[in-house]
Predicted model as a PDB file, atoms N, CA, C, CB and O in Angstrom, pLDDT in the B-factor column:
MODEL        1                                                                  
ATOM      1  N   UNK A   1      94.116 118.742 101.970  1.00 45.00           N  
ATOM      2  CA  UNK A   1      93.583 118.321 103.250  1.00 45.00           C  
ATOM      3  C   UNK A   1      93.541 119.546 104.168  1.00 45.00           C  
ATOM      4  CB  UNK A   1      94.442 117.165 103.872  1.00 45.00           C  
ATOM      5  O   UNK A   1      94.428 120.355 104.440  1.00 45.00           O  
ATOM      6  N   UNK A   2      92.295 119.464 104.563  1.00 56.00           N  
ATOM      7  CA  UNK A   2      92.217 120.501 105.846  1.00 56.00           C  
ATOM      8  C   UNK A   2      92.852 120.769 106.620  1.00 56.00           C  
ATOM      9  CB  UNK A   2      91.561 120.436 106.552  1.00 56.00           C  
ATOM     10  O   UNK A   2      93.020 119.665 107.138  1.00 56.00           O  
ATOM     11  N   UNK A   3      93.609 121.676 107.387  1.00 66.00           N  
ATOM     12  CA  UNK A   3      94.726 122.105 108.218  1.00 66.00           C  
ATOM     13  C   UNK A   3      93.776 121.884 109.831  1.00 66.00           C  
ATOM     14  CB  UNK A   3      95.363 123.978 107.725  1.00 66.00           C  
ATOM     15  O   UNK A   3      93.166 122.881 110.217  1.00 66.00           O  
ATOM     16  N   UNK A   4      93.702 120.751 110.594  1.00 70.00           N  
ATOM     17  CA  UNK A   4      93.379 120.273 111.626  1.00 70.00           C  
ATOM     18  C   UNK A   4      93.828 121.118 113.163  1.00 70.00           C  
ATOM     19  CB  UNK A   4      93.890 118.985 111.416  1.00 70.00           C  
ATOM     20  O   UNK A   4      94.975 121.030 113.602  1.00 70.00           O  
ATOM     21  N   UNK A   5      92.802 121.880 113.832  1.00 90.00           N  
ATOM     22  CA  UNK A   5      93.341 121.799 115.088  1.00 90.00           C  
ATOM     23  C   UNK A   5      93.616 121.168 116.281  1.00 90.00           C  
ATOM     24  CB  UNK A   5      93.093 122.268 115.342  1.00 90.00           C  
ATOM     25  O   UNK A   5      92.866 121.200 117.257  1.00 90.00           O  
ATOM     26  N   UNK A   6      95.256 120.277 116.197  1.00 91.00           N  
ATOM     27  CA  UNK A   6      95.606 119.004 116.554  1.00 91.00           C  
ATOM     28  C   UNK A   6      94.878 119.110 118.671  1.00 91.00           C  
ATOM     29  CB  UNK A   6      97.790 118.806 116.129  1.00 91.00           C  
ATOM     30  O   UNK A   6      94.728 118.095 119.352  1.00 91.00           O  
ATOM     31  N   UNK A   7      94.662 120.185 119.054  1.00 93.00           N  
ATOM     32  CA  UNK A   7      94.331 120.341 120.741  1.00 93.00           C  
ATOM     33  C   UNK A   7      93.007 119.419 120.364  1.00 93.00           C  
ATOM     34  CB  UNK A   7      93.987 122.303 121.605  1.00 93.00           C  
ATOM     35  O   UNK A   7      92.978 118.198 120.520  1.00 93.00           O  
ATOM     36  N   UNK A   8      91.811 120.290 119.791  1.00 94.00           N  
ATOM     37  CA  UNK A   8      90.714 119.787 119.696  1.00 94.00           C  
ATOM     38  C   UNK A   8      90.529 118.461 119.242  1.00 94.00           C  
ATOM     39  CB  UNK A   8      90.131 120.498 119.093  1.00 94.00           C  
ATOM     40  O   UNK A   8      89.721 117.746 119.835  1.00 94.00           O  
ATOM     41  N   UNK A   9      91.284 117.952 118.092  1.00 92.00           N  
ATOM     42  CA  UNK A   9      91.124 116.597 117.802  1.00 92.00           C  
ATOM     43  C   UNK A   9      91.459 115.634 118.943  1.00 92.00           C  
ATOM     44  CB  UNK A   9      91.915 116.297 116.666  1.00 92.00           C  
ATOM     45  O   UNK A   9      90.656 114.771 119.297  1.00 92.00           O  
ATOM     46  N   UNK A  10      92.930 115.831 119.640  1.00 93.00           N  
ATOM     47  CA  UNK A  10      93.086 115.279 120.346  1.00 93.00           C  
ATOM     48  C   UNK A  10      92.157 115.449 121.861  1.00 93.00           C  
ATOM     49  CB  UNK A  10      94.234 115.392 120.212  1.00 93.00           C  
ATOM     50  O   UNK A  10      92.716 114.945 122.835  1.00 93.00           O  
ATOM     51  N   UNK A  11      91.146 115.945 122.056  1.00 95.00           N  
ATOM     52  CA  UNK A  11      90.283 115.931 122.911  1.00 95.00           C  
ATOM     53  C   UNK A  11      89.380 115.141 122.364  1.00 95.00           C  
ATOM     54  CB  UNK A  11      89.882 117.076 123.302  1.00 95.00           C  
ATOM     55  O   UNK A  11      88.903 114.266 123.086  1.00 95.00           O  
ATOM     56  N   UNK A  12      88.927 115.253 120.969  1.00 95.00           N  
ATOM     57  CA  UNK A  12      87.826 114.640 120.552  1.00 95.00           C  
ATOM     58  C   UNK A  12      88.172 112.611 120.602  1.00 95.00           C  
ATOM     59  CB  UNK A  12      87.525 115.442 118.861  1.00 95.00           C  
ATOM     60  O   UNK A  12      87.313 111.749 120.416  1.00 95.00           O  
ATOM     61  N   UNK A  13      89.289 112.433 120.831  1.00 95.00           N  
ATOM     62  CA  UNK A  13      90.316 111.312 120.548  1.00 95.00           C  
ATOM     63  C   UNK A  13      90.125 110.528 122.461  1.00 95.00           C  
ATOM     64  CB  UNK A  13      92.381 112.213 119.948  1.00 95.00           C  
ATOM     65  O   UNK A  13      89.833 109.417 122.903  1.00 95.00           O  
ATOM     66  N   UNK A  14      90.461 111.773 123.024  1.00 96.00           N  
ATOM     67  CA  UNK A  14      90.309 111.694 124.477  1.00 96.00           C  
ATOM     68  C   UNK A  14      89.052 111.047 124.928  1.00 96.00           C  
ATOM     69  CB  UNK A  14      90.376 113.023 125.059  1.00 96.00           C  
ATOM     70  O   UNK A  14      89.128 109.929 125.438  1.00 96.00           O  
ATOM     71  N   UNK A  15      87.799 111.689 124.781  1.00 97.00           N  
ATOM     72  CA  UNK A  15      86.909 111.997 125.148  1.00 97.00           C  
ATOM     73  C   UNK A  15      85.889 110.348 124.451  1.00 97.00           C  
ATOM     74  CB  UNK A  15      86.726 113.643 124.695  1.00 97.00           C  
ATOM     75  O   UNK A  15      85.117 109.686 125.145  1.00 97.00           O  
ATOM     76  N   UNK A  16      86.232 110.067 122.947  1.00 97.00           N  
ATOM     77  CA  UNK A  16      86.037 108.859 122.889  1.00 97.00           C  
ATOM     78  C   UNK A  16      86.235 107.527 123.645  1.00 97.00           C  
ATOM     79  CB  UNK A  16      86.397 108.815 122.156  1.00 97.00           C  
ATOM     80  O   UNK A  16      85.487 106.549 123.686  1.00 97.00           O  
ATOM     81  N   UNK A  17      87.739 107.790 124.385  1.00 97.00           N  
ATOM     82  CA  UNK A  17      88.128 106.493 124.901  1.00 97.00           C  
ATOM     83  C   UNK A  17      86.923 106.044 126.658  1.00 97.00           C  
ATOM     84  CB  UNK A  17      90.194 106.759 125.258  1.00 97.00           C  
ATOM     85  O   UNK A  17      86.168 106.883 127.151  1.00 97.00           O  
ATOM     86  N   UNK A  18      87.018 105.259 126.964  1.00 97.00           N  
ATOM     87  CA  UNK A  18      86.599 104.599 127.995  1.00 97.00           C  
ATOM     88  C   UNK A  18      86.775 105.147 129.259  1.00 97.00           C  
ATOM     89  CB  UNK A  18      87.082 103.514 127.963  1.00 97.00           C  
ATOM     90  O   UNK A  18      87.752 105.887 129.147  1.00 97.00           O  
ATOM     91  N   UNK A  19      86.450 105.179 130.159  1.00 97.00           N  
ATOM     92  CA  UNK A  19      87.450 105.875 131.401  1.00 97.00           C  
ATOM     93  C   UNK A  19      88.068 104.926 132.074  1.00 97.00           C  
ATOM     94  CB  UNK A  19      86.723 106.728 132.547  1.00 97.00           C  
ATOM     95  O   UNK A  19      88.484 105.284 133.176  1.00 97.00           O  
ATOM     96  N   UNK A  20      88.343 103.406 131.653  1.00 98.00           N  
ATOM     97  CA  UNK A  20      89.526 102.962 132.228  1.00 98.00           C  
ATOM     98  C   UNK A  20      90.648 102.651 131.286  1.00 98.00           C  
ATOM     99  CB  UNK A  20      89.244 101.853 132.989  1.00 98.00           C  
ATOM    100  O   UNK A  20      91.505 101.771 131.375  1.00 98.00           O  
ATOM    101  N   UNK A  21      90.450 103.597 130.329  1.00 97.00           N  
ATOM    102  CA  UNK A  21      91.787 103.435 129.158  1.00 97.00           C  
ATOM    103  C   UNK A  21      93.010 103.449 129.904  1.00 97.00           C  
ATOM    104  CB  UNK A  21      91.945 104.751 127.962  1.00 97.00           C  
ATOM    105  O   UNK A  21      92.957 103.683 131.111  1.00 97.00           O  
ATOM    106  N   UNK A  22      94.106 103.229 129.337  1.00 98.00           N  
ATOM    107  CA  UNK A  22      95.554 102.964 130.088  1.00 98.00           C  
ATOM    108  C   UNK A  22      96.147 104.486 128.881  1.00 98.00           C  
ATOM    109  CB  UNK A  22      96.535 100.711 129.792  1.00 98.00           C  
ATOM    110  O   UNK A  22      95.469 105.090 128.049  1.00 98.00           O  
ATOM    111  N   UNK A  23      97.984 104.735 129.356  1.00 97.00           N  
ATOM    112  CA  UNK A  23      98.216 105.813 128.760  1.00 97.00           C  
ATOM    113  C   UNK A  23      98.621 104.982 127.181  1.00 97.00           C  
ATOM    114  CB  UNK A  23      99.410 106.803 129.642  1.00 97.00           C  
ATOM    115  O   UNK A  23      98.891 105.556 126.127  1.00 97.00           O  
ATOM    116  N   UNK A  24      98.568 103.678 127.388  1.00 98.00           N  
ATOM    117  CA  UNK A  24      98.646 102.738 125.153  1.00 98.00           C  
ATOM    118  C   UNK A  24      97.970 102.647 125.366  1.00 98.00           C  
ATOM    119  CB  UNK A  24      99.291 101.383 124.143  1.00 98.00           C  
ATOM    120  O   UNK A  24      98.207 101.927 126.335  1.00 98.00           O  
ATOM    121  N   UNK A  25      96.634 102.777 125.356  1.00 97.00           N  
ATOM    122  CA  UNK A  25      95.525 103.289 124.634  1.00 97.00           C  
ATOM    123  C   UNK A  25      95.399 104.422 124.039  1.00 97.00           C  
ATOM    124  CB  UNK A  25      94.665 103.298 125.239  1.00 97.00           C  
ATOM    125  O   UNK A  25      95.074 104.569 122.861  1.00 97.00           O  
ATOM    126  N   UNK A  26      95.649 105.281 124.827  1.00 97.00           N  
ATOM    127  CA  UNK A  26      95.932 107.131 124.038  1.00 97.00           C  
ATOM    128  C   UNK A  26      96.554 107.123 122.994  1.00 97.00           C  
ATOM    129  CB  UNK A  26      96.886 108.300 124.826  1.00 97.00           C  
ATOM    130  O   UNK A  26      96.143 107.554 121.916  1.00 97.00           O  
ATOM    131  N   UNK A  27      98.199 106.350 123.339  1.00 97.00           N  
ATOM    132  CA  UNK A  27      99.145 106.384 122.322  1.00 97.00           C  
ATOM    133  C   UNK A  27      98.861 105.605 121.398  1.00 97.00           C  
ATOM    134  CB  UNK A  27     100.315 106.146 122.667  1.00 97.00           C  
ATOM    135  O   UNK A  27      98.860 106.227 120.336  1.00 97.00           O  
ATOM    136  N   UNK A  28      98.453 103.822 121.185  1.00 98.00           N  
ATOM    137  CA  UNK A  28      97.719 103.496 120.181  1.00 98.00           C  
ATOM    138  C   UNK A  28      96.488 104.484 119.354  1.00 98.00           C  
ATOM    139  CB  UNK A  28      97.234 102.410 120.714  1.00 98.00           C  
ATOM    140  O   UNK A  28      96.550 104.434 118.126  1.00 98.00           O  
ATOM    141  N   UNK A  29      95.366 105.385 119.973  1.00 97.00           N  
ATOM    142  CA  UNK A  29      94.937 105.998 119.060  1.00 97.00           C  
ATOM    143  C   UNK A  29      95.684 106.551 118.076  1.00 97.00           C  
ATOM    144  CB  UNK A  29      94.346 106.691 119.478  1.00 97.00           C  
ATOM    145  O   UNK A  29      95.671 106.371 116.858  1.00 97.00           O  
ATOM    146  N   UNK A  30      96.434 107.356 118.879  1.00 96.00           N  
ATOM    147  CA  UNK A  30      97.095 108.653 118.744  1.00 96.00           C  
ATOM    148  C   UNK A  30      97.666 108.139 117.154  1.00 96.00           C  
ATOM    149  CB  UNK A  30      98.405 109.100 120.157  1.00 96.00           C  
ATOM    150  O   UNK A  30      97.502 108.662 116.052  1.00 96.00           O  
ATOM    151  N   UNK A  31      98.498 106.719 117.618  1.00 97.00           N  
ATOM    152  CA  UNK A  31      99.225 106.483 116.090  1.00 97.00           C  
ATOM    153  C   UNK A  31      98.652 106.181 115.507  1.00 97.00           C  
ATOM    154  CB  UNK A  31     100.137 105.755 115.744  1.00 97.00           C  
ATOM    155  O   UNK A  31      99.383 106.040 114.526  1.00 97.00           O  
ATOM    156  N   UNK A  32      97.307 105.761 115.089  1.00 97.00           N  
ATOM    157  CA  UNK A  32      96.790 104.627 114.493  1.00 97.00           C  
ATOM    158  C   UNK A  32      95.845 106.304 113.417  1.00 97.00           C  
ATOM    159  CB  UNK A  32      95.713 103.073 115.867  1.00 97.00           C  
ATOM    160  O   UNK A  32      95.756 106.372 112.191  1.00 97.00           O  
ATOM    161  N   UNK A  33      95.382 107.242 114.320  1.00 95.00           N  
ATOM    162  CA  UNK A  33      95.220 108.576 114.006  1.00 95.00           C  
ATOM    163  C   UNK A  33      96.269 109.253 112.902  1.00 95.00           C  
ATOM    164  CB  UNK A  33      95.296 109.263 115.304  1.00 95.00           C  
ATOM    165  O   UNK A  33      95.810 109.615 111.818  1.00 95.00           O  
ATOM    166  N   UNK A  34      97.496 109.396 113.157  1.00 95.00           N  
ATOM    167  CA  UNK A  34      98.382 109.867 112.719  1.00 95.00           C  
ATOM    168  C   UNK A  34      98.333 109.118 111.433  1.00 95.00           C  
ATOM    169  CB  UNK A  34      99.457 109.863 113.540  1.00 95.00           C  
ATOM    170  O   UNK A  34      98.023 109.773 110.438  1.00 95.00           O  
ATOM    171  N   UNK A  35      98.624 107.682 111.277  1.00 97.00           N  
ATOM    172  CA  UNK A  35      99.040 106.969 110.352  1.00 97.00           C  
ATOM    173  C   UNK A  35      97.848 107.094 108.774  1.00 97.00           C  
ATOM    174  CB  UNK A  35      99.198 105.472 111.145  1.00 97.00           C  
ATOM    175  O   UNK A  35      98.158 107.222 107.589  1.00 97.00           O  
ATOM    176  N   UNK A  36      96.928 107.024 109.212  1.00 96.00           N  
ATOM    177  CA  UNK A  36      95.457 107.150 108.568  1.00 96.00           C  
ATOM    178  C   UNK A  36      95.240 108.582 107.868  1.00 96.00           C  
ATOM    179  CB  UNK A  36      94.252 106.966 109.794  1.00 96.00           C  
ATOM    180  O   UNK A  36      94.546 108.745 106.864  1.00 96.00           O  
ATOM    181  N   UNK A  37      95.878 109.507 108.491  1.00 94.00           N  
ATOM    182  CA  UNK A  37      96.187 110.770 107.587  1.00 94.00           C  
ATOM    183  C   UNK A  37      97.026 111.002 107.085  1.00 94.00           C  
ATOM    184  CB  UNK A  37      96.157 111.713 107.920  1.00 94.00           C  
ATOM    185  O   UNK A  37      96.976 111.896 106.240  1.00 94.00           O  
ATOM    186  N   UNK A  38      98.222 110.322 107.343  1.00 96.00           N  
ATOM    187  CA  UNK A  38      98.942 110.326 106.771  1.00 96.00           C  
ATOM    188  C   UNK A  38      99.246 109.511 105.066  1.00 96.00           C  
ATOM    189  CB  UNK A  38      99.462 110.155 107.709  1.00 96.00           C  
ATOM    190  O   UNK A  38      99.894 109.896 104.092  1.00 96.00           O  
ATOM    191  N   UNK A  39      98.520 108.396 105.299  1.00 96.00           N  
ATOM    192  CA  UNK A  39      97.951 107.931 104.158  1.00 96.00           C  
ATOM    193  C   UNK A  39      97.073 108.487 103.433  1.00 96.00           C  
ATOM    194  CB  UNK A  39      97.537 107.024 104.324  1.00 96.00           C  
ATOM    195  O   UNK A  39      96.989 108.235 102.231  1.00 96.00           O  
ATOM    196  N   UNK A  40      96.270 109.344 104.061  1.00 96.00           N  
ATOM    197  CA  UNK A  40      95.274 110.125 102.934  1.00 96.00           C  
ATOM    198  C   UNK A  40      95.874 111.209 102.081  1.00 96.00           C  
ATOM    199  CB  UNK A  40      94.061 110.870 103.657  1.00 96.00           C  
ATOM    200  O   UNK A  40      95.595 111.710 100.992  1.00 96.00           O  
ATOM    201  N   UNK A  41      96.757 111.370 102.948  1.00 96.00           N  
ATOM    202  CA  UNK A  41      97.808 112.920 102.386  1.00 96.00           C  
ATOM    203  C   UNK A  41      98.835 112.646 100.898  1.00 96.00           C  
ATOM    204  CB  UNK A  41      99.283 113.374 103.968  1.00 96.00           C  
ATOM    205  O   UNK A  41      99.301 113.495 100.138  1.00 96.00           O  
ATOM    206  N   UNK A  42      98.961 111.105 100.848  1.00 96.00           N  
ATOM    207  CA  UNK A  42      99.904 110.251 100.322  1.00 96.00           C  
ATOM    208  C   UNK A  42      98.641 110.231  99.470  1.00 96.00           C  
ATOM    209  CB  UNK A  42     100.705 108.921 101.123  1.00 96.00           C  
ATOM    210  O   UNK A  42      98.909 110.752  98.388  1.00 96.00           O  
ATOM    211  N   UNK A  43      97.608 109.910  99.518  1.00 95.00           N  
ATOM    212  CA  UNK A  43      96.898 108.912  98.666  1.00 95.00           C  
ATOM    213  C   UNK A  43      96.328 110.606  97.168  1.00 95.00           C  
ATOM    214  CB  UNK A  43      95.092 107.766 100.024  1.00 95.00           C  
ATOM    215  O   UNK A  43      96.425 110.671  95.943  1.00 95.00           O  
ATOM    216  N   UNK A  44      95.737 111.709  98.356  1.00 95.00           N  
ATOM    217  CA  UNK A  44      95.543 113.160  97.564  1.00 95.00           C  
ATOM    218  C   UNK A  44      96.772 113.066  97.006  1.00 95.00           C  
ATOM    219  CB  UNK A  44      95.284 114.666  98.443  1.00 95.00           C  
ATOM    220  O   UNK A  44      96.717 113.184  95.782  1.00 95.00           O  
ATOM    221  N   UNK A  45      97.823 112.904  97.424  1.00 96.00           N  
ATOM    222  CA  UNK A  45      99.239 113.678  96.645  1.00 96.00           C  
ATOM    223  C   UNK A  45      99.390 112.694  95.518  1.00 96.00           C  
ATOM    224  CB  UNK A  45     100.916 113.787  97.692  1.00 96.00           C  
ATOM    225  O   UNK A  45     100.439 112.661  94.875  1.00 96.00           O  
ATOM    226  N   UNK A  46      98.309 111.832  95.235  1.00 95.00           N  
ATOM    227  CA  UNK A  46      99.000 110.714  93.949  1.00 95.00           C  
ATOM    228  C   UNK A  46      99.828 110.003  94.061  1.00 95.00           C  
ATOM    229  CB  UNK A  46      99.550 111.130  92.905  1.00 95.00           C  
ATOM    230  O   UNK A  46     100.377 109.446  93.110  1.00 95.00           O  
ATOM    231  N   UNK A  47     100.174 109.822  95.457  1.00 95.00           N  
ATOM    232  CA  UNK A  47     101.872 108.927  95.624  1.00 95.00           C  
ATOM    233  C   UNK A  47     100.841 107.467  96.014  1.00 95.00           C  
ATOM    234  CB  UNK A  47     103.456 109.694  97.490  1.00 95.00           C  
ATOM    235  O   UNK A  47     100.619 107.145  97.181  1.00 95.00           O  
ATOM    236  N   UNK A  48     100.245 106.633  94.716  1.00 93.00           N  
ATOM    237  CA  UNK A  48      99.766 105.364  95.315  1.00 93.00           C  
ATOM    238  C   UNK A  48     100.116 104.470  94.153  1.00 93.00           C  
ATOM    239  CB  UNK A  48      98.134 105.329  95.774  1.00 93.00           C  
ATOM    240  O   UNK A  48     100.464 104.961  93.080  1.00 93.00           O  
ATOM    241  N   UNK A  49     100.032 103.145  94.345  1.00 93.00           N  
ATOM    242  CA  UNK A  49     100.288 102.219  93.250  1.00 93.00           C  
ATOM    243  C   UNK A  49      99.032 101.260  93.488  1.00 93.00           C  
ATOM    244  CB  UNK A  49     101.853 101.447  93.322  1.00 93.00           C  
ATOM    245  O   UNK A  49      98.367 101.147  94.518  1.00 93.00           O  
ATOM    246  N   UNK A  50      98.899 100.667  92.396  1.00 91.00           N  
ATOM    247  CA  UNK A  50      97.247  99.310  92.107  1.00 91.00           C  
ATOM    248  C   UNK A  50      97.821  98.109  92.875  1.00 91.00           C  
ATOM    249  CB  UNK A  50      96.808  98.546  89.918  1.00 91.00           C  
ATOM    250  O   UNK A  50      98.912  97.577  93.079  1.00 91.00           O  
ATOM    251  N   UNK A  51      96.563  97.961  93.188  1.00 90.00           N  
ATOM    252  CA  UNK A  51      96.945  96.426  93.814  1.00 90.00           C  
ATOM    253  C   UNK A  51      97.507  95.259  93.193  1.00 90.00           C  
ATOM    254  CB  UNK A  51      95.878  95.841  94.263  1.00 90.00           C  
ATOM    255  O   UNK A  51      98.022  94.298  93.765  1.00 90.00           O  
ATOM    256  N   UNK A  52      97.289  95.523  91.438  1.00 91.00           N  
ATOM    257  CA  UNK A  52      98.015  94.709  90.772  1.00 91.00           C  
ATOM    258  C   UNK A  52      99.506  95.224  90.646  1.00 91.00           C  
ATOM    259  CB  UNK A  52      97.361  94.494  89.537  1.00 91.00           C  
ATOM    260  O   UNK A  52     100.329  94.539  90.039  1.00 91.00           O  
ATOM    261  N   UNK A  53      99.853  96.441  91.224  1.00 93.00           N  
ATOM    262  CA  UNK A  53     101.247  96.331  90.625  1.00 93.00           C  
ATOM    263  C   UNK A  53     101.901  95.803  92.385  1.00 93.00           C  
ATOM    264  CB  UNK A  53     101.984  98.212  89.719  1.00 93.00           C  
ATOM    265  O   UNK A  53     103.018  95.292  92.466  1.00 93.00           O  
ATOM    266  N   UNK A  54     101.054  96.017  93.619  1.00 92.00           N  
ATOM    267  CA  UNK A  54     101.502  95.699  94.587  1.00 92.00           C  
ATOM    268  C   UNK A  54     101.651  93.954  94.417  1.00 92.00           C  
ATOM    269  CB  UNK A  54     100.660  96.334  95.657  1.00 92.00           C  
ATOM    270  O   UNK A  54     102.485  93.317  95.060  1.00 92.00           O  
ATOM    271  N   UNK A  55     101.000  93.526  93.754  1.00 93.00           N  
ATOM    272  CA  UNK A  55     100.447  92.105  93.637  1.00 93.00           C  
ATOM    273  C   UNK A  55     102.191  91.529  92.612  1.00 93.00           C  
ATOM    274  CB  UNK A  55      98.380  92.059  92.495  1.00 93.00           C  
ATOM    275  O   UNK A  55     102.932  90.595  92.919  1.00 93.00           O  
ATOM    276  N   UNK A  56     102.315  92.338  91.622  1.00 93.00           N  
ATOM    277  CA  UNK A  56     103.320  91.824  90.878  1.00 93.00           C  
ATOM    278  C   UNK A  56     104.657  91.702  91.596  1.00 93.00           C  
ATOM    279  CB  UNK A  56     103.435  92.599  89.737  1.00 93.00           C  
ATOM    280  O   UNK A  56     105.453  90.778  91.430  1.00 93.00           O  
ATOM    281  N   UNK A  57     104.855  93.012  92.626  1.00 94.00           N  
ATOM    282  CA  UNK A  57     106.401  93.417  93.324  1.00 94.00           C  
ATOM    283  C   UNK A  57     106.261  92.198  94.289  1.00 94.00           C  
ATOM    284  CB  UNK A  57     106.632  95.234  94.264  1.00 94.00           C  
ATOM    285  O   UNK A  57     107.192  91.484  94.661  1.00 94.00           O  
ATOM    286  N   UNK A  58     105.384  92.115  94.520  1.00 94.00           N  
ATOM    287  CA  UNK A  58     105.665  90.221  96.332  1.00 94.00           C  
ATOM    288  C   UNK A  58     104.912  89.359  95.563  1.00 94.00           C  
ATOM    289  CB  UNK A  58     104.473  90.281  98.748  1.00 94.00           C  
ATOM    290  O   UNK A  58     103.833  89.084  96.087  1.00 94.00           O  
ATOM    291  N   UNK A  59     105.164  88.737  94.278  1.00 93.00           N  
ATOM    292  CA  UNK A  59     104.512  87.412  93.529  1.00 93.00           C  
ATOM    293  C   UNK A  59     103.959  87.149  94.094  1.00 93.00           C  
ATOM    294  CB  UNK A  59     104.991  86.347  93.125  1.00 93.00           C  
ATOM    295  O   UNK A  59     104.273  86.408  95.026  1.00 93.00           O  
ATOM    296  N   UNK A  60     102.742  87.606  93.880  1.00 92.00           N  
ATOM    297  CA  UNK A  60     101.388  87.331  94.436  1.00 92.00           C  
ATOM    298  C   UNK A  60     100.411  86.940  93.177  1.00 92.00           C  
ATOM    299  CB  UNK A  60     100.819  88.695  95.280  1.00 92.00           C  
ATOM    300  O   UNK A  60     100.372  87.391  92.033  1.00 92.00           O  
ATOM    301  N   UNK A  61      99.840  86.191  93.659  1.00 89.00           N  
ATOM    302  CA  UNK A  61      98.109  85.951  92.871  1.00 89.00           C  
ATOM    303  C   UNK A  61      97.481  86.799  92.407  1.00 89.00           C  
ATOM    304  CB  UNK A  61      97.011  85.536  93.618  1.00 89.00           C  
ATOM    305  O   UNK A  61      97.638  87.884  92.966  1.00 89.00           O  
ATOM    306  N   UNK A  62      96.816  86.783  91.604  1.00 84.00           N  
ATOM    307  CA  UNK A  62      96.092  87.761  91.420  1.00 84.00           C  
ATOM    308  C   UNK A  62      94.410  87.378  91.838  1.00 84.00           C  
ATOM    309  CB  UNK A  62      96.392  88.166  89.971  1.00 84.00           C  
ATOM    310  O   UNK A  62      94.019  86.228  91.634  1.00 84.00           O  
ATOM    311  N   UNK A  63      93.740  88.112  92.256  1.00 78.00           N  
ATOM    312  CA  UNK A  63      92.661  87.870  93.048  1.00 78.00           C  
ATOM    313  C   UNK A  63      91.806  86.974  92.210  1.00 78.00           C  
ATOM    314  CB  UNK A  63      91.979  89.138  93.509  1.00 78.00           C  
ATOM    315  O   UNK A  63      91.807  87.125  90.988  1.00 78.00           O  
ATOM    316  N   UNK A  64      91.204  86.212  92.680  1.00 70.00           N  
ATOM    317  CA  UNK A  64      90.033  85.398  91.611  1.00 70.00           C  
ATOM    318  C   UNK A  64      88.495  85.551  92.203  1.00 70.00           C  
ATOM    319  CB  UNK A  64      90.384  83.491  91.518  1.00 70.00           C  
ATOM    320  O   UNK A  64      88.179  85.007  93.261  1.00 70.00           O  
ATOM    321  N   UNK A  65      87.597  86.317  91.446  1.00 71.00           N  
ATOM    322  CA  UNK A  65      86.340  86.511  91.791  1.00 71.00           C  
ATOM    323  C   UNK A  65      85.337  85.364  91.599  1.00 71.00           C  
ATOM    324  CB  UNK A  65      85.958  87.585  91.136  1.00 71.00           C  
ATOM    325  O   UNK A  65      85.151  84.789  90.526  1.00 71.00           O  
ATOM    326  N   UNK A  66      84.783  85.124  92.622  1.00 64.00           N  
ATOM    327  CA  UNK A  66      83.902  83.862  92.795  1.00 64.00           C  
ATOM    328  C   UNK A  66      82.799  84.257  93.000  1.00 64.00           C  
ATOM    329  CB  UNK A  66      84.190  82.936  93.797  1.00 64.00           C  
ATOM    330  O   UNK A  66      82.225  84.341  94.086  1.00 64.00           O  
ATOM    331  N   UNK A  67      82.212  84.681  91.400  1.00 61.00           N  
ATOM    332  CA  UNK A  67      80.833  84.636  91.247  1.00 61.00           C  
ATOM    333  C   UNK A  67      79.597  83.568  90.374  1.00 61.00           C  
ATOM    334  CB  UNK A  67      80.790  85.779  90.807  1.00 61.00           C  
ATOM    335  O   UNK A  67      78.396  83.823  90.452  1.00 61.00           O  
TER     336      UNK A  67                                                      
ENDMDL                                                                          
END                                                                             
C-alpha cells in the first residue's frame, strides 16, 4: 500500500464534508477512513478468512442462492 500524505488526505476528507458539519462528523470520517485501510492492509497482508469459515466459527447458515 501506498505510503499516504496523511495532511493532504485529511484536507481532501475536510473539504468533502458540508459546511455545517459538527467536529463527529470529522471524527466519524476520520475513523471510518482509518478503519477501511486498515482492512485493506490486513486484507494485502493475507491476514483474511472465507465467509464460510466465518460462517462455521458463529453457526451460521450457509447462504442459499435463489436462482
Amino acid at each position: 500500500m501506498e505510503k499516504l500524505n496523511i495532511k493532504e488526505e485529511a484536507r481532501k476528507l475536510i473539504d468533502k464534508l458540508p459546511a455545517n458539519s459538527t467536529w463527529d462528523d470529522l471524527m466519524y470520517e476520520i475513523y471510518v477512513r482509518q478503519v477501511v485501510e486498515a482492512g485493506l492492509a490486513e486484507s494485502q497482508a493475507g491476514k483474511v478468512i472465507s465467509a464460510q469459515e466465518v460462517r462455521a466459527k458463529f453457526a451460521l447458515p450457509e447462504c442459499v442462492n435463489k436462482n
